[in-house]
C-alpha positions as CSV (number, residue, x, y, z in Angstrom):
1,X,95.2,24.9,99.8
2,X,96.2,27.9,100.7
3,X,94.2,30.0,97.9
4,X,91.3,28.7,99.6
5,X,92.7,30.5,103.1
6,X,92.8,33.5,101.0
7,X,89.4,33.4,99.9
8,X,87.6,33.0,102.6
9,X,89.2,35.9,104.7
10,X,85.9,38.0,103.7
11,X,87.9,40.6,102.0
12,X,85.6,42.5,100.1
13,X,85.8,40.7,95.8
14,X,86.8,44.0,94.8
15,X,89.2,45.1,96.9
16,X,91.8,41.8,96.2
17,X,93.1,39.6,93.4
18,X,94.9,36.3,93.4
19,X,97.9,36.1,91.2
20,X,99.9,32.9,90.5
21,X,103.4,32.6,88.9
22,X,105.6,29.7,88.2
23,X,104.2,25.9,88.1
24,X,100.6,27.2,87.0
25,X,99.9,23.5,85.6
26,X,98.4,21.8,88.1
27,X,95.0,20.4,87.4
28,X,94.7,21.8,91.4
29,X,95.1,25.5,90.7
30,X,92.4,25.7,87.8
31,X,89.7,24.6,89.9
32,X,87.1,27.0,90.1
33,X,87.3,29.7,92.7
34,X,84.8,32.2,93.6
35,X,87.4,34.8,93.1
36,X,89.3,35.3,89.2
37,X,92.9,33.6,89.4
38,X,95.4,35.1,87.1
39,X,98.0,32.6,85.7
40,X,101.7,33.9,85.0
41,X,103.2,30.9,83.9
42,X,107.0,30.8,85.0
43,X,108.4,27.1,85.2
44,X,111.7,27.7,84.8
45,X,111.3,29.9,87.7
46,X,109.6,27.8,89.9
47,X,112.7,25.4,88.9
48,X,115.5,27.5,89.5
49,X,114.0,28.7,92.4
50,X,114.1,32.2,91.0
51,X,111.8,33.3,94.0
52,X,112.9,37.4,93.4
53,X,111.6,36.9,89.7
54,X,108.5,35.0,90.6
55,X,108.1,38.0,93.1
56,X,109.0,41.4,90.7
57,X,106.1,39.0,88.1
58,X,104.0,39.6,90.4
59,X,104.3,42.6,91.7
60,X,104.5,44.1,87.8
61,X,100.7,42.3,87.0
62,X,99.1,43.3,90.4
63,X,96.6,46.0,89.9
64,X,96.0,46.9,94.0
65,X,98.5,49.3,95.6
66,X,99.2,47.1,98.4
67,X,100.7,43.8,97.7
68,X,101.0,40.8,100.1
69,X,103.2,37.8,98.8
70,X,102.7,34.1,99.8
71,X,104.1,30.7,99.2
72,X,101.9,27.9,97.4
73,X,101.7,26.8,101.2
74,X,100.6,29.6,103.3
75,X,97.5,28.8,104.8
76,X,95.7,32.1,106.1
77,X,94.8,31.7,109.7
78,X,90.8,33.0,110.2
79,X,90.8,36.2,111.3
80,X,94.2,37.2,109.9
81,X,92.8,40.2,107.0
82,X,90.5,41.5,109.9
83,X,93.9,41.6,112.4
84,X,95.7,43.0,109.6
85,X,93.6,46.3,108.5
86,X,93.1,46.8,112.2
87,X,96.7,46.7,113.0
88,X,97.9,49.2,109.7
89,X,94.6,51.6,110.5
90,X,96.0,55.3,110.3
91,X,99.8,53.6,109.8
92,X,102.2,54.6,106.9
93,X,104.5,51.5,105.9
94,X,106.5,50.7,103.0
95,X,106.9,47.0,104.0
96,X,105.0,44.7,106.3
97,X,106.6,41.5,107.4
98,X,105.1,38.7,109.2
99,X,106.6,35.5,110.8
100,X,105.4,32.6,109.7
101,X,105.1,29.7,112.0
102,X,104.7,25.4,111.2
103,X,102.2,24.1,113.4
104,X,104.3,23.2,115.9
105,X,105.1,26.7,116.5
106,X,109.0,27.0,115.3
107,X,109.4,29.5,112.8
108,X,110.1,29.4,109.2
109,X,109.7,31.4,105.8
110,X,108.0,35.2,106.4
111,X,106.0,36.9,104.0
112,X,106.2,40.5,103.2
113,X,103.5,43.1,102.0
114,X,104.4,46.6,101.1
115,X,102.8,49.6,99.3
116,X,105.2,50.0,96.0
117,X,106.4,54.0,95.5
């Protein structure tokens, strides 16, 4: 799962949160983490695929300046926070996009992170 990808990316606990927002009833997601998990239910959402409002739910509960969206099925490559703080060191950006690849290398969805201003 890819919460689990998240978590053990050796971000420092207080530096991150995990946020989750439309089909938040799966016995799967209230397992226990080492890490909090805030619920924002949003079925119809998740049904509609209303993925801008799922996204602006988000954004509105995160507590952290920078904000990094994923799919229920991103899995986290190891490695990938390290490569990430080392690539934005001493870099302004307002949005951050990365491609996203299926394991057999073709491309599909990106995720975005950006510093809201």
């Amino acid at each position: 799962m890819g919460i689990h990808s998240i978590l053990s990316q050796g971000i420092p606990a207080d530096s991150f949160e995990v946020l989750i927002t439309g089909k938040t009833d799966s016995p799967l997601l209230r397992s226990k983490f080492a890490q909090p998990v805030l619920f924002l239910p949003d079925s119809e959402a998740a049904e509609k695929g209303l993925l801008g409002r799922m996204y602006n739910t988000l954004a509105a509960h995160a507590r952290f300046e920078n904000i990094c969206l994923l799919d229920d099925d991103i899995i986290l490559l190891d490695g990938w926070y390290v490569k990430l703080v080392e690539f934005l060191k001493n870099q302004s950006f307002d949005v951050v996009a990365f491609p996203i690849k299926n394991t057999d290398g073709s491309r599909f969805w990106d995720c975005a992170a950006w510093q809201p201003g």
